[in-house]
PyMOL Python script that loads the backbone (N, CA, C, O; Angstrom):
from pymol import cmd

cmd.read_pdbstr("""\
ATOM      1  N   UNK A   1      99.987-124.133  16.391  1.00  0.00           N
ATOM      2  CA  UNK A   1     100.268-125.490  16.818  1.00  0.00           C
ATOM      3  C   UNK A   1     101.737-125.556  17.273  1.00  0.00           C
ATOM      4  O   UNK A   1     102.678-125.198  16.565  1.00  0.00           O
ATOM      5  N   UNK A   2     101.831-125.986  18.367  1.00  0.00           N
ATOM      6  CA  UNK A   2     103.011-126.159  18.995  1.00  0.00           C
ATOM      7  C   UNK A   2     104.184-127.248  18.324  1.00  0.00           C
ATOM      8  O   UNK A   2     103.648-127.850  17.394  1.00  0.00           O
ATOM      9  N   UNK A   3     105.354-127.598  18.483  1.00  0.00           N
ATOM     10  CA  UNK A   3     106.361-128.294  18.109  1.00  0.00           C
ATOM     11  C   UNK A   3     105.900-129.813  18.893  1.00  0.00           C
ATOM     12  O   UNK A   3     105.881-130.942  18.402  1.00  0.00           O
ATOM     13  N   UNK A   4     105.625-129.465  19.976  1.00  0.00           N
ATOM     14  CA  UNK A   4     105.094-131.229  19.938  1.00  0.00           C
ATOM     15  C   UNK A   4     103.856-131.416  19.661  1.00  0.00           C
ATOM     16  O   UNK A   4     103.654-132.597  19.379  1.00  0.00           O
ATOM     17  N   UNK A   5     102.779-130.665  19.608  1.00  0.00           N
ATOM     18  CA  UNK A   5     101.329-131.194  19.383  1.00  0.00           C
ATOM     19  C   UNK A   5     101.719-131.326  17.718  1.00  0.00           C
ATOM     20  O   UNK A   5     100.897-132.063  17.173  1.00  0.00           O
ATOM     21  N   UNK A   6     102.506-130.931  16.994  1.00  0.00           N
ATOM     22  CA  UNK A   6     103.133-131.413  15.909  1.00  0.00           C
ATOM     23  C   UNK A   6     103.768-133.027  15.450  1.00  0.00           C
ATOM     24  O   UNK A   6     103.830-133.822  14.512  1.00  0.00           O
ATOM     25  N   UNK A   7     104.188-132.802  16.951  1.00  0.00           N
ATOM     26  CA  UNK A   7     105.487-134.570  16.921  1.00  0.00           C
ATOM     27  C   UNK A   7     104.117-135.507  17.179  1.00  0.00           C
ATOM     28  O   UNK A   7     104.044-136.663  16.764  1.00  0.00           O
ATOM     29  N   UNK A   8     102.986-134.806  17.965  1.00  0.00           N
ATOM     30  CA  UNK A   8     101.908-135.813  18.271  1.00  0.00           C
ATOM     31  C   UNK A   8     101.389-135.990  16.928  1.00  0.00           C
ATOM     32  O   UNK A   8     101.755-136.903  16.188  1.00  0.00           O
ATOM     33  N   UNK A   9     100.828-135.412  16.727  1.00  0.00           N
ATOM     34  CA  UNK A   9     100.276-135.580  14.784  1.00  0.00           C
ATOM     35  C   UNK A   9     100.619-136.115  14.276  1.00  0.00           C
ATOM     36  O   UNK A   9      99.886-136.576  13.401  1.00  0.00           O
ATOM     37  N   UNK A  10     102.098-136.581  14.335  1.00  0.00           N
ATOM     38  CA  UNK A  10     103.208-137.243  13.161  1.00  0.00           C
ATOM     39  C   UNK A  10     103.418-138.384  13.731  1.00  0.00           C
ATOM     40  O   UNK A  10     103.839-139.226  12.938  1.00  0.00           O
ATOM     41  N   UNK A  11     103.265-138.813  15.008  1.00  0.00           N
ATOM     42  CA  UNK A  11     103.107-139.736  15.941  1.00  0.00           C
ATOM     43  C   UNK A  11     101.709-140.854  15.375  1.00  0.00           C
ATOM     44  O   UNK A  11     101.834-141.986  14.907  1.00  0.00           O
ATOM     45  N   UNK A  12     100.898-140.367  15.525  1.00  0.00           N
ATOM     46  CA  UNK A  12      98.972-140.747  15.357  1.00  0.00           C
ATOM     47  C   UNK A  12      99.051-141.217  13.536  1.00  0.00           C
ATOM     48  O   UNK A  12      98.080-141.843  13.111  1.00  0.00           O
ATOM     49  N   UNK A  13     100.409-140.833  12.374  1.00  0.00           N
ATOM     50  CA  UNK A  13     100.280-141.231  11.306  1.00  0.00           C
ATOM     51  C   UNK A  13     101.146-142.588  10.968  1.00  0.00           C
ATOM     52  O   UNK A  13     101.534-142.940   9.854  1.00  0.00           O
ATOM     53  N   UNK A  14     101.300-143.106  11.943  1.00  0.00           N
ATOM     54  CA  UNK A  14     102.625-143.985  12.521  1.00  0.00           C
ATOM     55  C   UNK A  14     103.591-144.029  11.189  1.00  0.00           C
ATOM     56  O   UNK A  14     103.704-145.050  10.510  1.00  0.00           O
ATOM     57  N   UNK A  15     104.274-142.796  10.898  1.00  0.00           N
ATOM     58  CA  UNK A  15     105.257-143.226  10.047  1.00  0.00           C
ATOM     59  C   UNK A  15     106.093-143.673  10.186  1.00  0.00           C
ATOM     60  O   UNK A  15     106.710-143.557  11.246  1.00  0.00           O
ATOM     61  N   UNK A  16     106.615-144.572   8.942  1.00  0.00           N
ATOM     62  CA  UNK A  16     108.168-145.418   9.114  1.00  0.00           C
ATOM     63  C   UNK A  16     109.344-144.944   9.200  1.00  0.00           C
ATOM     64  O   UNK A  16     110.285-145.735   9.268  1.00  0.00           O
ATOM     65  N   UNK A  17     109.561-143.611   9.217  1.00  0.00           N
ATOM     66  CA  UNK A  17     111.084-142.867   9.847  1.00  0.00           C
ATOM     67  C   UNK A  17     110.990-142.058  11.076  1.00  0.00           C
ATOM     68  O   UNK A  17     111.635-141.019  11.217  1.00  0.00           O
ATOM     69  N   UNK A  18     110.007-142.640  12.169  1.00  0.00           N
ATOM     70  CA  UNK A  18     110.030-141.865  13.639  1.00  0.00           C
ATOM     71  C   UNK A  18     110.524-142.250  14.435  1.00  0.00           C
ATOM     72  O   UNK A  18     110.226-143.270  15.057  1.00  0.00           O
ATOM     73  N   UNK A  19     111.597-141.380  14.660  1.00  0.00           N
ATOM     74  CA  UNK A  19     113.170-141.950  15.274  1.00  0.00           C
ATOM     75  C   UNK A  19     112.889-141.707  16.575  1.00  0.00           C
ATOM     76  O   UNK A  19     111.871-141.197  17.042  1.00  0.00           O
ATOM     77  N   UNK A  20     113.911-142.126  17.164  1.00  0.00           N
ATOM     78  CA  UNK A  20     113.775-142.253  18.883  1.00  0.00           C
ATOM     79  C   UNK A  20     113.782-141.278  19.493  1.00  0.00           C
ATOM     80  O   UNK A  20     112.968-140.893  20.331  1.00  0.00           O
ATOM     81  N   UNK A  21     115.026-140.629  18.992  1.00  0.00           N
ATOM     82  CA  UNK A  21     115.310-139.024  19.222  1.00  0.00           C
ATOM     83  C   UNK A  21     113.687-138.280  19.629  1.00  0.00           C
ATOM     84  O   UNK A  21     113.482-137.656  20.670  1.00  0.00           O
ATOM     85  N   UNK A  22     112.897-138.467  18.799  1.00  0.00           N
ATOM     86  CA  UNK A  22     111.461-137.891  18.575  1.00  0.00           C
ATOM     87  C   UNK A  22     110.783-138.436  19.891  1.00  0.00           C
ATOM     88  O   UNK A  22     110.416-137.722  20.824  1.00  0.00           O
ATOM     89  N   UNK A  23     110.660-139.948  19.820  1.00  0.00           N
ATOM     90  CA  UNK A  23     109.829-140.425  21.015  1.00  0.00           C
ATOM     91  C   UNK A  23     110.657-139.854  22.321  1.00  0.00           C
ATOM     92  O   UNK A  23     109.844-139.357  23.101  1.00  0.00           O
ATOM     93  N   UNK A  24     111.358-139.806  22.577  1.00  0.00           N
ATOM     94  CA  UNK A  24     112.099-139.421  23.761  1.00  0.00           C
ATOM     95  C   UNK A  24     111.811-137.498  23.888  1.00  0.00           C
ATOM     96  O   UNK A  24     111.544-136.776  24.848  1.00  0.00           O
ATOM     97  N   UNK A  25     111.982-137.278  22.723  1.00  0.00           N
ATOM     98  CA  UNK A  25     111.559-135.312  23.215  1.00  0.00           C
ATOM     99  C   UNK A  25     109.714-135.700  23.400  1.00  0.00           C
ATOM    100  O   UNK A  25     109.060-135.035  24.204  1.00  0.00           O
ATOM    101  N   UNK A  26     109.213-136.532  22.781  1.00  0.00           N
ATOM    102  CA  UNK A  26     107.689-136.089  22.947  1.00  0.00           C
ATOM    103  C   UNK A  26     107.488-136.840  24.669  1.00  0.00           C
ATOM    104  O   UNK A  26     106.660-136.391  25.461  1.00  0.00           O
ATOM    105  N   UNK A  27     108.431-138.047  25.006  1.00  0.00           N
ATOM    106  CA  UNK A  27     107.674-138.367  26.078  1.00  0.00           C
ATOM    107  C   UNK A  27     108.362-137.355  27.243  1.00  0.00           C
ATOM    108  O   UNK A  27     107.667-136.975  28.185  1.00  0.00           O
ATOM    109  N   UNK A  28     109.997-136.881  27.095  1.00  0.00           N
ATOM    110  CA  UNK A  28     110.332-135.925  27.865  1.00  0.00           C
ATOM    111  C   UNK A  28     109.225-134.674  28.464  1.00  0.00           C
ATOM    112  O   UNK A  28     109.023-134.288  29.615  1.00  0.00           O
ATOM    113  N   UNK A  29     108.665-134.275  27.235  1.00  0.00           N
ATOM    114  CA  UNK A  29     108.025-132.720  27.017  1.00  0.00           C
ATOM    115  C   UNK A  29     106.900-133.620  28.208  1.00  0.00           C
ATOM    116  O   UNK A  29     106.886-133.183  29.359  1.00  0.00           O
ATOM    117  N   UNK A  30     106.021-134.823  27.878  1.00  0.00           N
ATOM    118  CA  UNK A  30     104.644-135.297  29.069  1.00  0.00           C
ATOM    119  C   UNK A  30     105.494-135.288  30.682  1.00  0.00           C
ATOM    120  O   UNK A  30     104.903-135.279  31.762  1.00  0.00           O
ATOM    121  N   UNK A  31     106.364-135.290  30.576  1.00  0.00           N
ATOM    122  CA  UNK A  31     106.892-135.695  32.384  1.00  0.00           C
ATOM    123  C   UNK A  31     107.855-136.877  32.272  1.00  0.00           C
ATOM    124  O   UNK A  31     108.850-137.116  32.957  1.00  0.00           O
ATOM    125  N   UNK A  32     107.287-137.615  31.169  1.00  0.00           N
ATOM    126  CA  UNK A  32     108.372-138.655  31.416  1.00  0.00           C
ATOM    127  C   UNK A  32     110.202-138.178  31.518  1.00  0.00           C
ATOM    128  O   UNK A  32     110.841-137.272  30.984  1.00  0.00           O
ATOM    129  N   UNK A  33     110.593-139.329  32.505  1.00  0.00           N
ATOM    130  CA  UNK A  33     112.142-139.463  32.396  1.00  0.00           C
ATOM    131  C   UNK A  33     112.430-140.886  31.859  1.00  0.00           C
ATOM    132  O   UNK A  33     111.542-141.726  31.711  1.00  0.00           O
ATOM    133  N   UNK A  34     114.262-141.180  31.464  1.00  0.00           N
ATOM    134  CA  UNK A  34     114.150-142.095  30.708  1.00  0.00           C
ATOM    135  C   UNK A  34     115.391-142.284  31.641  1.00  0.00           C
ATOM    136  O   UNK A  34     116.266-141.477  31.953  1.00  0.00           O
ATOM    137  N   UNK A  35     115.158-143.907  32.077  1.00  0.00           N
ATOM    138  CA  UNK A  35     116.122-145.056  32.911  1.00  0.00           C
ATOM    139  C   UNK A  35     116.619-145.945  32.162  1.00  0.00           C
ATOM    140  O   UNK A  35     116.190-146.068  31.014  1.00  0.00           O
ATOM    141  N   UNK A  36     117.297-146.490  32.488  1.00  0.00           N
ATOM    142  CA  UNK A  36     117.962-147.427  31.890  1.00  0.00           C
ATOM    143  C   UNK A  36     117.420-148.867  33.025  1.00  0.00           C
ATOM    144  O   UNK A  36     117.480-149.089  34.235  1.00  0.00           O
ATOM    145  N   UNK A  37     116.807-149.722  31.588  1.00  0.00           N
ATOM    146  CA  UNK A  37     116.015-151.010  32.548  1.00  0.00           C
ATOM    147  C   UNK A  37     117.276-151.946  33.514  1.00  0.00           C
ATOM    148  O   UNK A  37     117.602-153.087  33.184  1.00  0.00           O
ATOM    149  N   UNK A  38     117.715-151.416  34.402  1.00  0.00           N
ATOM    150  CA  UNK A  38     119.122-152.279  35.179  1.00  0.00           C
ATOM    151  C   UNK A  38     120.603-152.068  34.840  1.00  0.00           C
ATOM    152  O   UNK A  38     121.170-151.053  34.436  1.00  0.00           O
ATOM    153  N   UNK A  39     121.009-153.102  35.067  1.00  0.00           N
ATOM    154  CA  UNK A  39     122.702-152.636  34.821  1.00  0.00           C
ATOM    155  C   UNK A  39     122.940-153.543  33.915  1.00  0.00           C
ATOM    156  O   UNK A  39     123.844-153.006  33.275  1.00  0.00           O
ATOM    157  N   UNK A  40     122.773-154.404  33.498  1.00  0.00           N
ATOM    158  CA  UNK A  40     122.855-154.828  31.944  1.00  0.00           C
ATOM    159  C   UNK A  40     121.079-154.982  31.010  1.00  0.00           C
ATOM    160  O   UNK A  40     120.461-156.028  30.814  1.00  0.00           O
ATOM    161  N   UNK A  41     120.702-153.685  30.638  1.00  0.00           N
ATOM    162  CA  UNK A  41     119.535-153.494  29.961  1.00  0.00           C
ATOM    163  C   UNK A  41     120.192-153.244  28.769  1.00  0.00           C
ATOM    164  O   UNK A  41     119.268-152.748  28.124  1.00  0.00           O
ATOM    165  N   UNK A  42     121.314-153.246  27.905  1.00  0.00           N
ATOM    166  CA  UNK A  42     121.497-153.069  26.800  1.00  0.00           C
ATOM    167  C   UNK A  42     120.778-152.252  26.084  1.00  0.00           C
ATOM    168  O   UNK A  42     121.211-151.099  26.077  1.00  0.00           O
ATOM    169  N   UNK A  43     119.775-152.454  25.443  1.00  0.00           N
ATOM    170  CA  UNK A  43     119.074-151.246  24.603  1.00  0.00           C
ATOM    171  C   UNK A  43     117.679-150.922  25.332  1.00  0.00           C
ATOM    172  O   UNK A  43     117.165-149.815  25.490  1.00  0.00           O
ATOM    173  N   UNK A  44     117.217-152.144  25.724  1.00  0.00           N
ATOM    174  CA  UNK A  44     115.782-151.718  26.974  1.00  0.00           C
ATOM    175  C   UNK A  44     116.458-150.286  27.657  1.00  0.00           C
ATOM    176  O   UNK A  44     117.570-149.957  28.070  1.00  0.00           O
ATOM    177  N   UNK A  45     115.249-149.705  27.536  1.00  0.00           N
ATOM    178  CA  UNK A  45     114.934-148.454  28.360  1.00  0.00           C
ATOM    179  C   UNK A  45     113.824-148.193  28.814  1.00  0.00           C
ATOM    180  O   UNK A  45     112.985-148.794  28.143  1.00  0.00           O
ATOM    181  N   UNK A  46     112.975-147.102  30.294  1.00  0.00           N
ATOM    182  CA  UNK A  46     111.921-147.404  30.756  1.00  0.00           C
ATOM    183  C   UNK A  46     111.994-145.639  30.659  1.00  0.00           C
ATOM    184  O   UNK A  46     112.984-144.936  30.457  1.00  0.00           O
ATOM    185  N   UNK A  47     110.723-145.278  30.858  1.00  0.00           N
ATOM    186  CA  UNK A  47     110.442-143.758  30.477  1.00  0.00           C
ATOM    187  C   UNK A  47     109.210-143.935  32.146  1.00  0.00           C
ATOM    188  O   UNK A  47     108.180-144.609  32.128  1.00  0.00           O
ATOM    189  N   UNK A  48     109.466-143.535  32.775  1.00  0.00           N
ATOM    190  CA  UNK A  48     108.878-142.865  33.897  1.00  0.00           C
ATOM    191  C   UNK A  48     108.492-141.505  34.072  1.00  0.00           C
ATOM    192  O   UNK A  48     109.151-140.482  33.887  1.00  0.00           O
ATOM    193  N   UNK A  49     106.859-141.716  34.608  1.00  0.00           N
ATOM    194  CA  UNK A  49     106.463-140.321  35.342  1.00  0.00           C
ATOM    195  C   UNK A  49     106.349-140.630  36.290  1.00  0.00           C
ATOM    196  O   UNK A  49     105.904-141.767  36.450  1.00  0.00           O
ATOM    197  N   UNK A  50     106.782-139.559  37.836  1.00  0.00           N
ATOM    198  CA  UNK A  50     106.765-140.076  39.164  1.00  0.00           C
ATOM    199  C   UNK A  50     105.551-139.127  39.579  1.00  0.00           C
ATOM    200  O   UNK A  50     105.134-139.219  40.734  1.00  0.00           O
ATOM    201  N   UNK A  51     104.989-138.259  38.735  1.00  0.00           N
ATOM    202  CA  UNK A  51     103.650-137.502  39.040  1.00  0.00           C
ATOM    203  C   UNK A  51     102.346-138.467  38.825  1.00  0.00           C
ATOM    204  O   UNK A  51     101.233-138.099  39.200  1.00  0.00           O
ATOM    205  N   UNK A  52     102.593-139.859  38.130  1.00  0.00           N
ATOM    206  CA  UNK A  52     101.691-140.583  38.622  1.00  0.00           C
ATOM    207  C   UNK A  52     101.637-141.861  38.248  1.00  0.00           C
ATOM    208  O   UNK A  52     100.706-142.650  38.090  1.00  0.00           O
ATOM    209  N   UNK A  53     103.173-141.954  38.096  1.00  0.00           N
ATOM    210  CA  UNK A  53     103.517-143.773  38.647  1.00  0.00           C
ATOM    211  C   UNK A  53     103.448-144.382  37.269  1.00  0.00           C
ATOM    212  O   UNK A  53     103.560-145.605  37.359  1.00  0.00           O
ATOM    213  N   UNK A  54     103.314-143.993  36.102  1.00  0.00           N
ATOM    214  CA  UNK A  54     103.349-144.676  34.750  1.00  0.00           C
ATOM    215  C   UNK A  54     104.573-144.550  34.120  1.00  0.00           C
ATOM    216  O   UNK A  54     105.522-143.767  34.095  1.00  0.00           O
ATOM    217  N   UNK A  55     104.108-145.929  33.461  1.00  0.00           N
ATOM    218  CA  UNK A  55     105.713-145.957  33.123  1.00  0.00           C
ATOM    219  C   UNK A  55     106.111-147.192  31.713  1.00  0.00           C
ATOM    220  O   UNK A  55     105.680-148.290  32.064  1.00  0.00           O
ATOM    221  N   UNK A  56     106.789-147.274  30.287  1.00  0.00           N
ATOM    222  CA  UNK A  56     106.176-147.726  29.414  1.00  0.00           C
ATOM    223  C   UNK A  56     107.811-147.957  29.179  1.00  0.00           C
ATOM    224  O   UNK A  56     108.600-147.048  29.437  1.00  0.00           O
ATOM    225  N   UNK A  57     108.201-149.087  28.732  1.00  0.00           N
ATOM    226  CA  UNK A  57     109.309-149.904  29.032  1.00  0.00           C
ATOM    227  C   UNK A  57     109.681-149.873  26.634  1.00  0.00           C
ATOM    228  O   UNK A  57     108.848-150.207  25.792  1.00  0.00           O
ATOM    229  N   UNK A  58     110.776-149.489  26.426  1.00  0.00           N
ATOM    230  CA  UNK A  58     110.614-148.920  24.586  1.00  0.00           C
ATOM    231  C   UNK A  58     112.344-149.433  24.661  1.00  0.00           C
ATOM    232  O   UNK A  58     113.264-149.359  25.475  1.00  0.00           O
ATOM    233  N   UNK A  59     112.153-149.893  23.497  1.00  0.00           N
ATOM    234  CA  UNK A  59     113.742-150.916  23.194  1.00  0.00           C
ATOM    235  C   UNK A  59     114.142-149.415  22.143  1.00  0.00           C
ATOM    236  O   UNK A  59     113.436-148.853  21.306  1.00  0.00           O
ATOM    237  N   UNK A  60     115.332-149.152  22.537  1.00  0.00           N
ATOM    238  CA  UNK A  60     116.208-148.337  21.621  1.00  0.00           C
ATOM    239  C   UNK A  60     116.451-149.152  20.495  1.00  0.00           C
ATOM    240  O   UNK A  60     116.447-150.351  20.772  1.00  0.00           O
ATOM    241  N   UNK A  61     116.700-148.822  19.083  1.00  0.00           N
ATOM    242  CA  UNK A  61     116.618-149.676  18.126  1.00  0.00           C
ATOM    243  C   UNK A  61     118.360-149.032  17.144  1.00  0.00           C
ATOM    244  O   UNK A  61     118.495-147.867  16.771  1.00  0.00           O
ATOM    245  N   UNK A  62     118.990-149.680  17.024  1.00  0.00           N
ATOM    246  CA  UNK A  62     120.316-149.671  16.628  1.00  0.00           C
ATOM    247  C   UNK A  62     120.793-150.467  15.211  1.00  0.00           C
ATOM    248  O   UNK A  62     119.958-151.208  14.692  1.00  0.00           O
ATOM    249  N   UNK A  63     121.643-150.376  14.807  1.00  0.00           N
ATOM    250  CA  UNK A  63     122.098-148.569  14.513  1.00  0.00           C
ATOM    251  C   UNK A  63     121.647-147.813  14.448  1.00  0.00           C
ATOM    252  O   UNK A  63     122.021-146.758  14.960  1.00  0.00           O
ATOM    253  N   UNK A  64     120.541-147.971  13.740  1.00  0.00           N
ATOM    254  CA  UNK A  64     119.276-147.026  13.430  1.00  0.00           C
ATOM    255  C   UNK A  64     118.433-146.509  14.209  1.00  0.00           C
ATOM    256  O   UNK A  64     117.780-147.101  15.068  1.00  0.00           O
ATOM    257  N   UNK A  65     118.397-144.875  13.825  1.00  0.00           N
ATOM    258  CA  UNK A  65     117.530-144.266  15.621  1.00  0.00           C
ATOM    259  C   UNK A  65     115.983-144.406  14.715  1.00  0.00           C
ATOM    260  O   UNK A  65     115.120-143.581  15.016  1.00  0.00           O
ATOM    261  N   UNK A  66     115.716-145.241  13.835  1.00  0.00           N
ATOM    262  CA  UNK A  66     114.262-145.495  13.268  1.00  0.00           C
ATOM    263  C   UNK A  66     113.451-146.220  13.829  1.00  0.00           C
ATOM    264  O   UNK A  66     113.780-147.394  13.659  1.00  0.00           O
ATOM    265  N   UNK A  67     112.048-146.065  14.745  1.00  0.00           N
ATOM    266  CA  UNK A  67     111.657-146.918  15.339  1.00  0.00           C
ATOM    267  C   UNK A  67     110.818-147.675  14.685  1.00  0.00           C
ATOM    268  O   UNK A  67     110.498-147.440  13.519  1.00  0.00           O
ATOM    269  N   UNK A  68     110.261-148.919  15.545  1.00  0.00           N
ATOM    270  CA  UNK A  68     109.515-149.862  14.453  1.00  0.00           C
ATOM    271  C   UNK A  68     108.011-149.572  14.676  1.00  0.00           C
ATOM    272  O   UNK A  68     107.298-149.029  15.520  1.00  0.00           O
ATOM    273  N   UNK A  69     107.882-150.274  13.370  1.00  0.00           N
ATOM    274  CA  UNK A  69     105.729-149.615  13.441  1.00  0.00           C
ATOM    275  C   UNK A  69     105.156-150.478  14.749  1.00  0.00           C
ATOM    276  O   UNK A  69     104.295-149.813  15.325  1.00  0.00           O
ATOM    277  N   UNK A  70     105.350-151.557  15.277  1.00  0.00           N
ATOM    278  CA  UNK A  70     105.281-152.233  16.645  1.00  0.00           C
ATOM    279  C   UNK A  70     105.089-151.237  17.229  1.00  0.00           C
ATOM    280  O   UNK A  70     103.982-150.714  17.359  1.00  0.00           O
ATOM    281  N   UNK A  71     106.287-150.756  17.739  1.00  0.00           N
ATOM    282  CA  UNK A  71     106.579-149.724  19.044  1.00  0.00           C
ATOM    283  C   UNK A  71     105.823-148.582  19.006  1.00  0.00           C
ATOM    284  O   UNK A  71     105.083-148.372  19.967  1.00  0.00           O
ATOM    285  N   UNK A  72     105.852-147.768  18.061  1.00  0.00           N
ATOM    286  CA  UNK A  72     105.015-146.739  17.341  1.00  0.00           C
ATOM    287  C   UNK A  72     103.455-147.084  18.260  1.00  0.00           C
ATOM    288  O   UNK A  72     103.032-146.436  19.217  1.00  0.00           O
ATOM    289  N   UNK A  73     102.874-148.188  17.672  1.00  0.00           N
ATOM    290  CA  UNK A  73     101.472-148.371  17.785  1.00  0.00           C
ATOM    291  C   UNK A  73     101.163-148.757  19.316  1.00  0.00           C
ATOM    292  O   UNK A  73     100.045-148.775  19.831  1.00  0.00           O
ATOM    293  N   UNK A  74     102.326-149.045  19.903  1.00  0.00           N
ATOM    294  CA  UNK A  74     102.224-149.356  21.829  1.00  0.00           C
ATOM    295  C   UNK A  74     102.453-148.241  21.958  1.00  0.00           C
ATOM    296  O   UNK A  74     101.464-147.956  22.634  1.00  0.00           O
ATOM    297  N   UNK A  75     103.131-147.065  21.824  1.00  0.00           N
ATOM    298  CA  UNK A  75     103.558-146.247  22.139  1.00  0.00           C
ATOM    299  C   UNK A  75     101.999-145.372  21.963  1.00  0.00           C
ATOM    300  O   UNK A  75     101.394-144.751  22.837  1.00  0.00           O
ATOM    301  N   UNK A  76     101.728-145.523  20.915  1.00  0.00           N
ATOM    302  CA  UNK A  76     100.281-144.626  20.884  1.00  0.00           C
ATOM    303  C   UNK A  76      99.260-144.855  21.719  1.00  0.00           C
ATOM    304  O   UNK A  76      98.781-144.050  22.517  1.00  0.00           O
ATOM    305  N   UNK A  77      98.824-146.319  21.466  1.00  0.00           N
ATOM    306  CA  UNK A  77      97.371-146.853  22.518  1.00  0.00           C
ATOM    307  C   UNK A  77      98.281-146.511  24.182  1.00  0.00           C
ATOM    308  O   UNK A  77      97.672-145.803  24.984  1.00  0.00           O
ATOM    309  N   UNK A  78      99.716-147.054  24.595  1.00  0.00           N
ATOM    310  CA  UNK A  78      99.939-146.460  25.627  1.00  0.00           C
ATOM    311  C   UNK A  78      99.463-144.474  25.922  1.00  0.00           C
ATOM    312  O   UNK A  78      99.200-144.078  27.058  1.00  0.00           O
ATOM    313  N   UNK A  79      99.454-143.901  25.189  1.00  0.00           N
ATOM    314  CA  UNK A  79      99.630-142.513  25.661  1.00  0.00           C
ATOM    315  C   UNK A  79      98.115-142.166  25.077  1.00  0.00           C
ATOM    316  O   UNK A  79      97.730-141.035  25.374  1.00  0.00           O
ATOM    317  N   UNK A  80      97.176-142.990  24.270  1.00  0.00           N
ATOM    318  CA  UNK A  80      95.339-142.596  24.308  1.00  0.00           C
ATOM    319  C   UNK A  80      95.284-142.860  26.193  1.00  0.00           C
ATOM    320  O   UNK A  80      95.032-142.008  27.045  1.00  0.00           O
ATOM    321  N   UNK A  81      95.569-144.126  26.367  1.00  0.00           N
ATOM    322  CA  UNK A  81      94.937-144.333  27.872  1.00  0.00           C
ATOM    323  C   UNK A  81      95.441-143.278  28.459  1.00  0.00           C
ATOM    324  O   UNK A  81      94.555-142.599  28.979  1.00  0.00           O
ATOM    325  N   UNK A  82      96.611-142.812  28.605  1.00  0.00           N
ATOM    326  CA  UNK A  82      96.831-141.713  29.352  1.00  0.00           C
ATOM    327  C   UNK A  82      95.986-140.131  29.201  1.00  0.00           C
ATOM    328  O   UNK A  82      95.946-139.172  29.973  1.00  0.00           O
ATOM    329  N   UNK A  83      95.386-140.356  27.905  1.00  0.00           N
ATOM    330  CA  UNK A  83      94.860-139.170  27.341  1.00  0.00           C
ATOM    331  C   UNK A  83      95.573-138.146  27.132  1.00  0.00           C
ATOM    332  O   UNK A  83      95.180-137.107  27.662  1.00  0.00           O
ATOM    333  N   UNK A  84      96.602-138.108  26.460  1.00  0.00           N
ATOM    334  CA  UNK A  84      97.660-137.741  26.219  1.00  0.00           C
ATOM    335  C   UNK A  84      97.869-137.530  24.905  1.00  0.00           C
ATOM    336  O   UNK A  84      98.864-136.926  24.506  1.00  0.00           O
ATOM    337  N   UNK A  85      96.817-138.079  23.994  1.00  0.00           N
ATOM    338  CA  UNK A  85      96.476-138.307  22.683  1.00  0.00           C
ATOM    339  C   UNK A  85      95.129-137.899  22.389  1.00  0.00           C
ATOM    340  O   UNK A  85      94.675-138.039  21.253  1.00  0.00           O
TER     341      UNK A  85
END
""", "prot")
cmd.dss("prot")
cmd.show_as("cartoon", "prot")
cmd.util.cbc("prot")
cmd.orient("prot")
């Protein structure tokens, strides 16, 4: 089992210390890139694939790189539809 089909596993158990750091290497590793939503997006950020136009808009969460079980659970049903999950 690979290092991200790992982060996916740990992803699908939505635990309460899955830091951003994590979502950002697992959506990096699918194609995604990560923008910054405008010139004053403050913590909004948008994760783009230009191999086929999707694209899933994830609030950086501060101080703390801990994300919330919210985001977690969009973040998942976002990446089943993709089948990616």
């Amino acid at each position: 089992m690979s290092k991200i089909d790992k982060l996916k596993a740990r992803l699908l158990t939505v635990p309460k210390d899955f830091t951003y750091s994590e979502v950002r290497k697992l959506l990096n590793s699918l194609g995604f890139v990560e923008y910054n939503k405008g010139k004053t997006s403050g913590s909004r950020v948008i994760f783009y694939r230009s191999s086929d136009g999707k694209k899933i808009l994830l609030h950086k969460h501060h101080p703390s790189d801990i994300v919330k079980i919210g985001t977690l659970k969009n973040l998942i049903n976002f990446l089943k539809e993709l089948g990616e999950l």
